[in-house]
ZAZALUM-183040 format. One record per residue (C-alpha): x, y, z; residue in three letters. Coordinates in steps of 0.5 Angstrom, whole numbers, padded with zeros to 4 digits, always signed. Example, Ala and Ser with C-alpha at 12.3 -4.5 7.8 and 13.67 -1.06 7.14 Angstrom:
REM ZAZALUM-183040
+0025-0009+0016ALA/+0027-0002+0014SER/
//
This chain:
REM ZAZALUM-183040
-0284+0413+0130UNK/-0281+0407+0127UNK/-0286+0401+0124UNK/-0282+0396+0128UNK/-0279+0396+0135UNK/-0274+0390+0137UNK/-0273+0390+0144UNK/-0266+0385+0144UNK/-0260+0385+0140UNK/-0259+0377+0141UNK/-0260+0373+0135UNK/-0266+0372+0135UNK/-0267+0380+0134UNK/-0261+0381+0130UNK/-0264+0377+0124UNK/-0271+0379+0125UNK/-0270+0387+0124UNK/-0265+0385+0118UNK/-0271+0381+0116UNK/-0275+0387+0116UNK/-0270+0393+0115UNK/-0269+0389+0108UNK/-0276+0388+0106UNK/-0276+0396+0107UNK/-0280+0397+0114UNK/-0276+0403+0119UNK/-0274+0398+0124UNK/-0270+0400+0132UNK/-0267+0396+0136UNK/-0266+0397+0143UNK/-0261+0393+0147UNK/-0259+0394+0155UNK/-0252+0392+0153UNK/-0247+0396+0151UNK/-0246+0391+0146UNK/-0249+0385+0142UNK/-0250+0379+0141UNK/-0253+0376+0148UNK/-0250+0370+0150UNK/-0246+0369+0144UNK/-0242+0374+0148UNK/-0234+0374+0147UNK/-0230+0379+0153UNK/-0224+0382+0153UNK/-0219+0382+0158UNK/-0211+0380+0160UNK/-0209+0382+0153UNK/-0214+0376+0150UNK/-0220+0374+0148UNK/-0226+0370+0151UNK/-0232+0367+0149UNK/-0236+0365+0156UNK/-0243+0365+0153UNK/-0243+0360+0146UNK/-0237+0357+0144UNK/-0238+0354+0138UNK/-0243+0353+0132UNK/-0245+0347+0129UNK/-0251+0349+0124UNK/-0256+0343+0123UNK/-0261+0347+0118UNK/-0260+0351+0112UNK/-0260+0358+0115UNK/-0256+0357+0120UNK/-0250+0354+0114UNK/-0252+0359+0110UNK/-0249+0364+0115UNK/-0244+0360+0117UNK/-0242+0359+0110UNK/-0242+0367+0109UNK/-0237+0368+0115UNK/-0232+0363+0112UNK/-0232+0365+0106UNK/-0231+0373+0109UNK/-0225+0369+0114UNK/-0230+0370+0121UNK/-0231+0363+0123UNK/-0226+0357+0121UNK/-0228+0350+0123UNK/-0224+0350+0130UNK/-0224+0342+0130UNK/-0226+0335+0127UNK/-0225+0331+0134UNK/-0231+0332+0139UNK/-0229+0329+0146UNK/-0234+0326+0152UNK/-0233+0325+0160UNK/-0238+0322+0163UNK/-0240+0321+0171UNK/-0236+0316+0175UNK/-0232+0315+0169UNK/-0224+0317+0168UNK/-0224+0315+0160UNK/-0226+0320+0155UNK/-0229+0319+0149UNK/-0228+0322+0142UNK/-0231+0321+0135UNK/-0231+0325+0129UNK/-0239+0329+0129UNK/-0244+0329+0123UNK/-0244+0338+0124UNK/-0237+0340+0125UNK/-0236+0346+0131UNK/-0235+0353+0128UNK/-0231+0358+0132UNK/-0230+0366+0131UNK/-0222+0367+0131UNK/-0224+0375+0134UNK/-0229+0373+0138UNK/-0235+0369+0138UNK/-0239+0376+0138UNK/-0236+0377+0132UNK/-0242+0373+0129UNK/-0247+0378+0132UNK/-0243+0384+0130UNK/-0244+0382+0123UNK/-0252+0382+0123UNK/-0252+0389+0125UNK/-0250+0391+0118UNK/-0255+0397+0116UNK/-0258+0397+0123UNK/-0261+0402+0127UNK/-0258+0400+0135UNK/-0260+0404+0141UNK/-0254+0401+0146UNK/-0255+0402+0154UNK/-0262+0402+0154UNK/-0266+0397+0158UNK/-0274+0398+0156UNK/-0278+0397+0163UNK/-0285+0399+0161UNK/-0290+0399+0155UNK/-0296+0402+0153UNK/-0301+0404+0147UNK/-0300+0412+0147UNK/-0307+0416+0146UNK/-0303+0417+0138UNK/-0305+0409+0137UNK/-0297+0408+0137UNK/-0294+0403+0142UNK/-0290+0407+0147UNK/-0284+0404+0150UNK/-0280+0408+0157UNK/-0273+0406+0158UNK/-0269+0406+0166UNK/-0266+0413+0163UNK/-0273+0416+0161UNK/-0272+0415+0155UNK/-0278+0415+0150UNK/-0279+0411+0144UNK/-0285+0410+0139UNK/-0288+0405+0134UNK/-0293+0401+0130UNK/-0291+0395+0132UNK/-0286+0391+0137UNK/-0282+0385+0138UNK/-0280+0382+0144UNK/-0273+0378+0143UNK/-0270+0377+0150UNK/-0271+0371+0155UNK/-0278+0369+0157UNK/-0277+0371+0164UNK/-0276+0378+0162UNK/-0281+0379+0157UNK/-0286+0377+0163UNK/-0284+0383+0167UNK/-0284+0387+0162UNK/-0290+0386+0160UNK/-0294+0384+0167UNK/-0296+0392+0169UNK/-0299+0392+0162UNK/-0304+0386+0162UNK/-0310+0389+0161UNK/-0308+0389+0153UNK/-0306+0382+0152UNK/-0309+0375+0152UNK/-0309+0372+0159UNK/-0306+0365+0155UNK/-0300+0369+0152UNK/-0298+0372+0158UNK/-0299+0365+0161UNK/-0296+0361+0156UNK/-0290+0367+0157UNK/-0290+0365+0165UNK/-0289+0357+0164UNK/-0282+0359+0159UNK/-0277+0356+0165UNK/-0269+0358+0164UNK/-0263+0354+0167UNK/-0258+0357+0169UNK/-0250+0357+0168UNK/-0244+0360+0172UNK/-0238+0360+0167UNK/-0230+0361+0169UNK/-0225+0364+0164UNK/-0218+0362+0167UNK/-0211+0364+0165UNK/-0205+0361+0165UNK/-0197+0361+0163UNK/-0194+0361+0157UNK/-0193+0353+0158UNK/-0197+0349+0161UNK/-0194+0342+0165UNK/-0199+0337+0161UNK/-0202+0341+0155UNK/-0208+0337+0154UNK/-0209+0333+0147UNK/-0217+0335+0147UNK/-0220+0343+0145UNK/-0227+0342+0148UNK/-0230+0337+0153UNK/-0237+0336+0155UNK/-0239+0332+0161UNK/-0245+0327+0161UNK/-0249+0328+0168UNK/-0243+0330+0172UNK/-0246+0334+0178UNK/-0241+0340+0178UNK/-0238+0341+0170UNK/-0242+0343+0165UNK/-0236+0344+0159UNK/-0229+0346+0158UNK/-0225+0348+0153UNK/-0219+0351+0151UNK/-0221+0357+0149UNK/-0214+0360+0147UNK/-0213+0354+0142UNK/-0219+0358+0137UNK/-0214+0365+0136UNK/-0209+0367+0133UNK/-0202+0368+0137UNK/-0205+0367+0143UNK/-0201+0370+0149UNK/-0202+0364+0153UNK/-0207+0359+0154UNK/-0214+0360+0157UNK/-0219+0355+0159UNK/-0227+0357+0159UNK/-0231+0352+0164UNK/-0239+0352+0164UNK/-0242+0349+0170UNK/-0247+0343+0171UNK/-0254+0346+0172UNK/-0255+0345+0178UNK/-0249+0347+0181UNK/-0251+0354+0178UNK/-0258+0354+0182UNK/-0254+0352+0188UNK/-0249+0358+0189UNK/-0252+0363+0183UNK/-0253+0368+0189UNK/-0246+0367+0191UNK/-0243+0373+0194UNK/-0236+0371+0193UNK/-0237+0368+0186UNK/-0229+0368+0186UNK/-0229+0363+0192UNK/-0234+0359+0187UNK/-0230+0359+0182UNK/-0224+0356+0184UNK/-0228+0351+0186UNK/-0230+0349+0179UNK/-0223+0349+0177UNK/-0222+0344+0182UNK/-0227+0339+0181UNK/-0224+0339+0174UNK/-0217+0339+0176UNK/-0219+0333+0179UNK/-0223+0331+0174UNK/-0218+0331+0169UNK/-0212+0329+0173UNK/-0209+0336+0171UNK/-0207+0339+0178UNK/-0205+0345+0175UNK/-0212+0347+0173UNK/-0212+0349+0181UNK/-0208+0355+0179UNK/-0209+0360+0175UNK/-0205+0367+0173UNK/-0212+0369+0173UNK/-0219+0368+0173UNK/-0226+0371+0173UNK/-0234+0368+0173UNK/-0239+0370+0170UNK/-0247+0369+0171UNK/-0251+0367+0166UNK/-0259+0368+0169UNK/-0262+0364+0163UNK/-0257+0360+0159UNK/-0261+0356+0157UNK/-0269+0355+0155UNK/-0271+0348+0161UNK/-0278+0349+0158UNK/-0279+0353+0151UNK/-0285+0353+0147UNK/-0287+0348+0141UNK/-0289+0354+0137UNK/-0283+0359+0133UNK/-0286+0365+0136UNK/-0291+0368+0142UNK/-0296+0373+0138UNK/-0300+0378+0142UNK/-0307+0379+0141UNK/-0306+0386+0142UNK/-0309+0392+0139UNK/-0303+0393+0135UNK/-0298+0388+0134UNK/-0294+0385+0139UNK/-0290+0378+0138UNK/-0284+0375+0143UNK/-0278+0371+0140UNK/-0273+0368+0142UNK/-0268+0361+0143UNK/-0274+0359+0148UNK/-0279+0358+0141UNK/-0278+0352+0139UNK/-0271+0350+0141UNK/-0266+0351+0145UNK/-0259+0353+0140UNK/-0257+0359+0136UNK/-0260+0356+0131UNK/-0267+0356+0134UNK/-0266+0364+0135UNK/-0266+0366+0129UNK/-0271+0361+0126UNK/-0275+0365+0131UNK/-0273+0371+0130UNK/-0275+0370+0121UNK/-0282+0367+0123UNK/-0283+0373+0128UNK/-0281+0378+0122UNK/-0286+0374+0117UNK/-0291+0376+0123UNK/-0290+0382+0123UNK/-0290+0383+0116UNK/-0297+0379+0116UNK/-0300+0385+0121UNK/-0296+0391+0116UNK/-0296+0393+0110UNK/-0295+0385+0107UNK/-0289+0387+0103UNK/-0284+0381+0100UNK/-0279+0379+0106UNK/-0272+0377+0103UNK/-0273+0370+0106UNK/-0265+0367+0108UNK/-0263+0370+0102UNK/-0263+0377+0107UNK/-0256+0374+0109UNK/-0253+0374+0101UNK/-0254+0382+0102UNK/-0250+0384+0108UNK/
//
């Protein structure tokens, strides 16, 4: 048995469980993927690297610069550039401007950000936790898919909200009916992100890295993705749809025939014809991309007889930034219920 089980090897669990494997606490965490990071996702193919979930950081407070500082410092993340750029619907000029938090990108990849949290941990890959109970041993018993059984003296939810509720659901008779509640309410937008290669040397190469579109109905966001490593062996794009759009053809089964369709409407959209025809492509689904409805508190704790805390993006915001301020006021909750040992505070990353 461990004190502290985190389910979730995002962000925001990645910074919880350092935050209490530093203050001495026995910590696992548990983690359907093979991999970490959730949506800060990097995928390998074609010879190349992409990063189809978040593609830049832009820290706003200070723990988010003090970790981009770190990561600079050990040449992880290098300002990707200083120009953001702009389309708007109906429009066919984009705008650009110099912004007040410059965007931060990983040159191997975007996960490398959440490999690096992972330093001193202890992670189970591939393992998808789908029921929780109290066992007669008054420890908070976690089951997986693969019957793999996991035991603790407290637990940390840090994945989407629509997930922590089927999860938690079958075992509502030990939760508060206003925790579950508020749980349930937590919507997500989704997302449909393509990842396009093309040759060597493209007919327009275009002035601009990134773009984001203001309300268009289909585009969501592009860039290209191969300008953020080192000898690229040819130029990829990464483009994100509308909200919208991805509600309309997320159950898709040919997502391949949808994402030429987005690749389309930004060849049209940005006048480069050539966009139509990649060497290759892929889609990606992304059921929660981003928080719709988040909650106003920097996490959701149970009352429970043991303690039980939720944390995520969708505590107080909807940006990386937000994931680990939640996964630090988790922490602190959970130190509150144990042992109330001195937490590390930000200064946690100073020991990776």
């Amino acid at each position: 048995m461990t004190n502290v089980a985190v389910i979730g090897a995002g962000m925001a669990g990645l910074v919880c469980a350092q935050q209490l494997t530093q203050a001495g606490y026995s910590v696992s965490v548990i983690d359907k993927s093979r991999g970490v990071g959730g949506r800060v996702a990097t995928r390998r193919l074609f010879e190349t690297k992409a990063d189809h979930g978040a593609c830049y950081l832009k820290p706003k407070g200070e723990v988010l610069q003090r970790l981009v500082n770190l990561l600079v410092e050990k040449d992880e993340l290098e300002v990707w550039t200083n120009t953001v750029h702009q389309l708007e619907a109906n429009s066919s000029s984009i705008t650009s401007n110099i912004p007040s938090s410059l965007p931060y990108v990983a040159p191997s990849g975007m996960n490398a950000i959440a490999k690096f949290l992972t330093q001193g941990l202890e992670i189970v890959h591939n393992q998808r936790v789908n029921s929780i109970s109290i066992n007669s041993q008054n420890q908070w018993c976690l089951n997986s898919e693969s019957k793999e059984e996991f035991t603790a003296s407290s637990v940390v939810i840090a994945i989407p909200a629509p997930q922590a509720v089927i999860l938690l659901e079958p075992s509502a008779e030990l939760l508060n009916h206003n925790f579950l509640e508020k749980l349930s309410h937590v919507e997500f937008y989704p997302a449909l992100t393509v990842i396009a290669g093309y040759a060597d040397s493209l007919p327009q190469p275009p002035e601009w890295k990134a773009i984001t579109f203001k309300d268009d109905s289909i585009l969501g966001w592009i860039g290209l993705d191969s300008s953020k490593r080192k000898n690229p062996p040819q130029p990829h794009f990464v483009i994100h749809s509308s909200a919208d759009f991805a509600q309309r053809y997320f159950e898709s089964a040919d997502l391949q025939q949808v994402g030429q369709q987005i690749l389309q409407n930004a060849a049209s959209t940005l006048n480069l014809q050539w966009l139509n025809n990649p060497q290759w492509m892929q889609v990606h689904r992304w059921r929660y991309a981003f928080p719709k409805t988040p909650i106003k508190q920097s996490y959701l704790a149970a009352e429970t007889p043991l303690p039980l805390v939720c944390c995520g993006d969708w505590c107080g915001g909807n940006l990386i930034e937000s994931a680990m301020l939640s996964g630090i006021a988790a922490a602190e909750y959970i130190n509150s219920k144990l042992e109330q040992r001195e937490l590390p505070g930000i200064g946690f990353l100073d020991g990776l």
